[in-house]
C-alpha positions as CSV (number, residue, x, y, z in Angstrom):
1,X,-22.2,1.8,17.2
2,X,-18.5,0.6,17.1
3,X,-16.1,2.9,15.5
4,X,-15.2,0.6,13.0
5,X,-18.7,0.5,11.8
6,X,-19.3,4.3,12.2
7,X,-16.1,4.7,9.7
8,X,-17.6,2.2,7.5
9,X,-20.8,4.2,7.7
10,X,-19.1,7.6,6.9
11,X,-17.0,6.4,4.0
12,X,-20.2,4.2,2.7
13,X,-22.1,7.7,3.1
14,X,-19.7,9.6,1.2
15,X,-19.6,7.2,-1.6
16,X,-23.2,7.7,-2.1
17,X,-23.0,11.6,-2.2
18,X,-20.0,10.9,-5.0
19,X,-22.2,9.2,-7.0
20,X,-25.2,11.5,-6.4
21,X,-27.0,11.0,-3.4
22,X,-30.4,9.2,-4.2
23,X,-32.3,10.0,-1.5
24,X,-34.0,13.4,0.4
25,X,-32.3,16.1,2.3
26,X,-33.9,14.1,5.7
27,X,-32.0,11.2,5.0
28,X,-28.8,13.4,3.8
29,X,-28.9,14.9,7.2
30,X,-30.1,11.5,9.0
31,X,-26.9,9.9,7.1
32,X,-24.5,13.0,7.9
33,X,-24.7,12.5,11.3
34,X,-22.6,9.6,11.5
35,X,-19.5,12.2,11.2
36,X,-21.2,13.3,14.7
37,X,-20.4,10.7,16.2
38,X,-17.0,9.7,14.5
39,X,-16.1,13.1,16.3
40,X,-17.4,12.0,19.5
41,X,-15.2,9.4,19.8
42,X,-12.5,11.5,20.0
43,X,-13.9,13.7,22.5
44,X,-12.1,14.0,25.9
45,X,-9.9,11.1,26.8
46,X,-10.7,9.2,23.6
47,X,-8.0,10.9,22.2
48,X,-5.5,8.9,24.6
49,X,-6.5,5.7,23.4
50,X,-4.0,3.5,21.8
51,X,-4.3,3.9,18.0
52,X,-6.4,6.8,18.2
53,X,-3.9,9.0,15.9
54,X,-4.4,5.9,13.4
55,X,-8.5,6.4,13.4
56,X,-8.1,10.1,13.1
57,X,-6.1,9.6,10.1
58,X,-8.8,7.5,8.7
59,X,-11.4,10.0,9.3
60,X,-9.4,12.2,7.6
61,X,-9.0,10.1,4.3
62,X,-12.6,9.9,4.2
63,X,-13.4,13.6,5.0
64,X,-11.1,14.6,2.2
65,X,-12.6,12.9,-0.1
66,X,-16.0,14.5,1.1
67,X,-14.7,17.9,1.1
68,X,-13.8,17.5,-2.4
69,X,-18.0,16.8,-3.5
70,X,-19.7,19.3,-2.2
71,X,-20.8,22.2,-3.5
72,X,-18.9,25.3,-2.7
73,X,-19.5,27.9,-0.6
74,X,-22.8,26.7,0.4
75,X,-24.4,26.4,3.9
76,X,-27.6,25.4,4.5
77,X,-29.4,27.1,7.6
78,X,-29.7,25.9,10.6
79,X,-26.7,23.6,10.9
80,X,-24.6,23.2,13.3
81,X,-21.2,24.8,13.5
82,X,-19.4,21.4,12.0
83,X,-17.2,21.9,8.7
84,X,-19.8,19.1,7.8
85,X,-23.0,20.2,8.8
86,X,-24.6,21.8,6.5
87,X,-22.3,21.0,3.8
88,X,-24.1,19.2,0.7
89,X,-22.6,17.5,-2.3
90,X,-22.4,19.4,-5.8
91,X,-24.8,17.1,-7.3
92,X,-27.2,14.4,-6.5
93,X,-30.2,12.5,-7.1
94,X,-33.6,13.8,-7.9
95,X,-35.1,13.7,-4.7
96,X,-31.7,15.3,-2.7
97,X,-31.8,17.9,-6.2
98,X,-35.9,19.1,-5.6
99,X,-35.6,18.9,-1.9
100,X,-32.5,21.5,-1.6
101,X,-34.5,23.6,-4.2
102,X,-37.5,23.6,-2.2
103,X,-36.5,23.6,1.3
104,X,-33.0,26.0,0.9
105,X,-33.8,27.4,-2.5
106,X,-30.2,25.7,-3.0
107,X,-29.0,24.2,-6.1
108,X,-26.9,21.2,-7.3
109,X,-26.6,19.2,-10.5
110,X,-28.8,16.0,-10.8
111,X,-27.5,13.0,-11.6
112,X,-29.7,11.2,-14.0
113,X,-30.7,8.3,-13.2
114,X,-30.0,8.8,-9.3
């Protein structure tokens, strides 16, 4: 995946979650992983690349406005030791809403009509 399409992806991702992720906790953590890979990119010499201190900057616009959804303090198990792993959104769709209750005895607020 091109990093201009993974950014796309990211931002696209954490649009949904501000509107109330629709879908299950698999796809939430199928969908997160993009951030994986945004952070990839800048692994090693990636960081040299020309413009690379532009791309960070628009990782970090996107992850702001990420941080500021979810739902504090919480951490479901398992993740990995990403700010972003295991991070989920203050509210959400039914499906995200009953599988965080069922699988992480984890709460958020629905969204109705998510």
């Amino acid at each position: 995946m091109e990093f201009a399409d993974a950014l796309m992806s990211w931002s696209e991702f954490v649009d949904e979650c501000a509107e109330g992720y629709s879908f299950g906790v698999y796809e939430y953590d199928n969908d997160l992983q993009v951030r994986d890979l945004l952070e990839l990119a800048f692994d090693g010499e990636a960081d040299e690349l020309l413009g690379a201190e532009e791309a960070r900057r628009s990782i970090v616009v996107v992850d702001e406005r990420f941080r500021r959804i979810l739902k504090p303090g919480v951490r479901v198990p398992g993740a990995s030791e990403t700010w972003w792993s295991g991070a989920v959104p203050a509210r959400g769709g039914v499906e995200l809403v009953e599988d965080l209750e069922e699988n992480y005895r984890t709460e958020i607020d629905l969204v109705e009509g998510r």
